[in-house]
C-alpha positions as CSV (number, residue, x, y, z in Angstrom):
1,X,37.8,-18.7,125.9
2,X,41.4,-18.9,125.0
3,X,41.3,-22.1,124.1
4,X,38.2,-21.6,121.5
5,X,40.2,-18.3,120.2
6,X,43.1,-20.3,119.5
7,X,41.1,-23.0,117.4
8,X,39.3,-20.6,115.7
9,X,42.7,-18.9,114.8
10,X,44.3,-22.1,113.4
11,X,41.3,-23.2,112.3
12,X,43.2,-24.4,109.0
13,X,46.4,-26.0,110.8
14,X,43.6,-27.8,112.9
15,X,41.4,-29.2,110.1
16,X,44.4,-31.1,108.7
17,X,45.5,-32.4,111.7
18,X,41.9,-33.5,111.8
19,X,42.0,-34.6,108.5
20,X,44.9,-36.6,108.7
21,X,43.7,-38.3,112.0
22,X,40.8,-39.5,110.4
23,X,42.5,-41.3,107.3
24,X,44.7,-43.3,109.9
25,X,41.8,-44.6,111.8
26,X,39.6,-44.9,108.7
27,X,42.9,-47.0,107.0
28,X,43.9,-48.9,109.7
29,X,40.3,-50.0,111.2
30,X,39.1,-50.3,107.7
31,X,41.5,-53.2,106.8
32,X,41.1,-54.8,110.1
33,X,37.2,-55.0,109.5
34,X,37.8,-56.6,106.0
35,X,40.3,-59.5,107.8
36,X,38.5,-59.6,111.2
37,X,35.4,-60.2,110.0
38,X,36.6,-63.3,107.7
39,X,39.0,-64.6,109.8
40,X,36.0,-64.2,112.5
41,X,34.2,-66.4,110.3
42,X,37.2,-68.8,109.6
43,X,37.7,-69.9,112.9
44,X,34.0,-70.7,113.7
45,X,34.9,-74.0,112.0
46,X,37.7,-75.2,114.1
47,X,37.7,-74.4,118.0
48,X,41.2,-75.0,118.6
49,X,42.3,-72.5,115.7
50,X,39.5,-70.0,117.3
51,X,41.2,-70.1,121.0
52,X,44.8,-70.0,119.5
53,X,43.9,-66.6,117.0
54,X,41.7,-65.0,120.0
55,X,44.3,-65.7,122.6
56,X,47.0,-64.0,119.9
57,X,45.0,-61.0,119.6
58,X,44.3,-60.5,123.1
59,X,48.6,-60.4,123.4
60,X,48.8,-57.8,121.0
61,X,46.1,-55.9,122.7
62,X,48.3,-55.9,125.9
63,X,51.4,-54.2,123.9
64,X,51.2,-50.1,125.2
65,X,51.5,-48.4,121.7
66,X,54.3,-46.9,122.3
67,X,56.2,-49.9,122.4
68,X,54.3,-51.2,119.3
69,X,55.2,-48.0,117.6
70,X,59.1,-48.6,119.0
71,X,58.9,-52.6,117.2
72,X,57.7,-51.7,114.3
73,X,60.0,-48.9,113.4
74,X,63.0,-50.9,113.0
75,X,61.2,-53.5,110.4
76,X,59.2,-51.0,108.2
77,X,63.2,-49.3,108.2
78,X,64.3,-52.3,106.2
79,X,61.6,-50.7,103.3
80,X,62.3,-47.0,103.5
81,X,59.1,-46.3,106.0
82,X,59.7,-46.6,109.6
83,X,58.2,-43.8,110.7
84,X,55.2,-41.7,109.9
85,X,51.3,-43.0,108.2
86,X,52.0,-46.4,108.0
87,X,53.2,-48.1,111.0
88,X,50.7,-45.7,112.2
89,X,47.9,-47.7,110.3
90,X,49.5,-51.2,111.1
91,X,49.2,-50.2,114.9
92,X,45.9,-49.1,114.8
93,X,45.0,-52.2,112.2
94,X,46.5,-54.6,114.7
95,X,44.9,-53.4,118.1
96,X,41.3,-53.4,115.8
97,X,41.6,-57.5,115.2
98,X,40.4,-58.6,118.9
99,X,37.2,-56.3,119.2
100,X,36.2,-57.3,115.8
101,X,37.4,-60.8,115.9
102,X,35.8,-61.6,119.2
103,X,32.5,-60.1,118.0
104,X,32.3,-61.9,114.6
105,X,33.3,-65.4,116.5
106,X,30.6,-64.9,119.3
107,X,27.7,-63.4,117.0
108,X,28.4,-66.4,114.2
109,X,28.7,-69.3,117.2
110,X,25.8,-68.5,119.0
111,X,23.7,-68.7,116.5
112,X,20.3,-70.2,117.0
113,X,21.0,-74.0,115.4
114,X,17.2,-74.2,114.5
115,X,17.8,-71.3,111.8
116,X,20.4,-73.2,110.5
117,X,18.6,-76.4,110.2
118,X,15.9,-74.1,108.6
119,X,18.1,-72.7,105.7
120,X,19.5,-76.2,105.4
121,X,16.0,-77.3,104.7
122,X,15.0,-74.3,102.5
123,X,18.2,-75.8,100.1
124,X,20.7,-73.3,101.1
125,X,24.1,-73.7,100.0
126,X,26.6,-73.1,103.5
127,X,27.1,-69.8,101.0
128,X,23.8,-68.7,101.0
129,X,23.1,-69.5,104.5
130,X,26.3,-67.6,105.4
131,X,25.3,-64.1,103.8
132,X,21.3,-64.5,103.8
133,X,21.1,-65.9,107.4
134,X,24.0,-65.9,109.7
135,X,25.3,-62.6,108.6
136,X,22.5,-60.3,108.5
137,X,21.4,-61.3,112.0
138,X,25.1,-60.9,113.5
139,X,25.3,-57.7,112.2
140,X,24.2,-55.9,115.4
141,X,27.2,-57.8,117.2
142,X,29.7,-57.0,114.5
143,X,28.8,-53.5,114.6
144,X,29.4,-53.6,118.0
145,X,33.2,-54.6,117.6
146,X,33.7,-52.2,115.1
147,X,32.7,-49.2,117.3
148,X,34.6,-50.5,120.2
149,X,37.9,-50.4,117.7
150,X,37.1,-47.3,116.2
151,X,36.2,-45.5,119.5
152,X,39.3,-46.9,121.1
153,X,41.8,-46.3,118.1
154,X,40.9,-42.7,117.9
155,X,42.5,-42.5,121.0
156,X,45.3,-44.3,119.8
157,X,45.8,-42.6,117.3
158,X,46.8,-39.5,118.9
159,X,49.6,-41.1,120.6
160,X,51.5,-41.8,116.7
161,X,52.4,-38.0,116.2
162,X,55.5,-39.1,118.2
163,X,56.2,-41.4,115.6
164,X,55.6,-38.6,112.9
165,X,52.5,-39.8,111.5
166,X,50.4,-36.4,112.2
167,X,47.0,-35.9,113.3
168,X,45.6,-34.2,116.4
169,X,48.2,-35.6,118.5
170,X,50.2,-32.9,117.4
171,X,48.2,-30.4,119.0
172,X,48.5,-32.6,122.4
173,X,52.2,-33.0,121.8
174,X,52.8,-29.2,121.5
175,X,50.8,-28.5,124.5
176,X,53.1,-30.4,126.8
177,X,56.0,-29.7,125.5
178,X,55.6,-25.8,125.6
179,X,53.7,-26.1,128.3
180,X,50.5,-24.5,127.0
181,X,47.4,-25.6,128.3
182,X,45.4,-24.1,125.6
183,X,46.5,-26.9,122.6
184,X,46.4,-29.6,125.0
185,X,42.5,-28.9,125.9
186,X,42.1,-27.9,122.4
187,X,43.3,-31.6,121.4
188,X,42.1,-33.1,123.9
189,X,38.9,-32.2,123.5
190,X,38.9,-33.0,119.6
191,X,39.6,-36.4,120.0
192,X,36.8,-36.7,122.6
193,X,34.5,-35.6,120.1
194,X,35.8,-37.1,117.6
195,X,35.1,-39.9,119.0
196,X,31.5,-39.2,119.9
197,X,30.9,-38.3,116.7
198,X,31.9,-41.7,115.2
199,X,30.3,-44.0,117.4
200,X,27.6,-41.6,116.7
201,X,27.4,-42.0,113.1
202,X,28.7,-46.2,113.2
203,X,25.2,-46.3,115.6
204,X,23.1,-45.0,112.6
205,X,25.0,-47.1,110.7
206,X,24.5,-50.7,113.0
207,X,20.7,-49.5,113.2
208,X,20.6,-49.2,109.2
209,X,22.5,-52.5,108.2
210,X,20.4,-54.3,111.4
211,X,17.3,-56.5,109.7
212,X,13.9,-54.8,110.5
213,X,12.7,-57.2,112.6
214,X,15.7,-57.3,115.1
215,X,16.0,-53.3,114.9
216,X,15.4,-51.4,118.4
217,X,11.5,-50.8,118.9
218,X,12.2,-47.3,119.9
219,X,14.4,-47.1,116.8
220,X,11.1,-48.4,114.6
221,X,9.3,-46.3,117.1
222,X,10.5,-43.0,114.9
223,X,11.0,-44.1,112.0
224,X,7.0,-44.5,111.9
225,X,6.0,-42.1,113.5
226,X,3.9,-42.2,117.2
227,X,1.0,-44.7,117.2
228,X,-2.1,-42.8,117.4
229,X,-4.4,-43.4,120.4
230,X,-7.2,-44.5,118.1
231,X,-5.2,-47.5,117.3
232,X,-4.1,-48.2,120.5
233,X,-5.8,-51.4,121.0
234,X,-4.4,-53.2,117.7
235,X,-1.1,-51.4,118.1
236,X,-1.0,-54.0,121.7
């Protein structure tokens, strides 16, 4: 109960912090879905260049972020911006490639070949096979990389308030260092559900952007509505 009176009375303090933890994640995921996603692509074409890239993102992934946080800080200096939103952003944009890069590499390389051979026969340009074909169908793994970076750089993203970037770390970082429990269950539990909420909301999202035919059947299961037993038969 303390802990929900004490949100409710900084309700306003709170919804900024919020506010401002959502802009890094949505800035620094954002840009590493634009790059990951081509440079996913890129390295389809050349498997040396695909292990080098993948084995360079896996390194960064192994960085804590507080250390990351410590290396950047001395180069953004050099332009006036060493600490605060955007090595925040360049964190959270670096730790994003790997999930998304791995996802876009896999989804696009395991393609069937016969649907390529297919479009190639229909007179499909490696343009139009790329966003007609290959992409709509890897959509579903895509997705999946994207939730897995967003999910994890939420968490993340907590950690840059020591760095003075803001967000709901704050909350955490006041709770330990005055020793009150109450802001660091308060933050704590934000983040969590935080969290939920956007893998939550990227699912809808996957489901949406997923072509009908590869969709979930429970998923087309509601959107239609329940079978009724007098079609039964021609529903099997």
């Amino acid at each position: 109960m303390d802990t929900l009176v004490l949100v409710w009375n900084n309700a306003a303090s709170i919804g900024r912090m919020l506010v401002e933890h959502v802009l890094i994640v949505l800035c620094g995921v954002g840009c590493a879905i634009v790059t990951g996603v081509a440079l996913g692509i890129v390295i389809t074409l050349n498997e040396r260049l695909a292990k080098a890239v993948l084995y360079i993102a896996a390194m960064l992934m192994t960085i804590p972020s507080i250390a990351l946080f410590g290396l950047l800080i001395p180069v953004l200096s050099l332009i006036g911006q060493g600490i605060g939103f955007l090595p925040a952003a360049i964190a959270l944009f670096l730790y994003s490639q790997l999930p998304i890069l791995r996802n876009t590499y896999a989804a696009i390389r395991n393609l069937d070949p016969a649907l390529r051979e297919a479009a190639l026969g229909m007179g499909m340009t490696p343009w139009q096979r790329l966003l007609r074909v290959e992409m709509p169908i890897a959509v579903p793994i895509i997705m999946a990389g994207v939730r897995m970076a967003v999910v994890m750089n939420i968490g993340i993203a907590a950690i840059a308030t020591y760095i003075g970037a803001g967000g709901l770390g704050r909350l955490i970082s006041r709770g330990i260092s005055q020793s009150d429990p109450r802001q660091l269950v308060a933050g704590a539990v934000i983040v969590a559900l935080l969290a939920i909420l956007a893998d939550m909301v990227l699912a809808a999202l996957q489901w949406r952007l997923t072509p009908e035919g590869m969709r979930p059947r429970r998923a087309r299961f509601w959107r239609r509505g329940p079978v009724s037993y007098n079609n039964t038969a021609e529903a099997r």
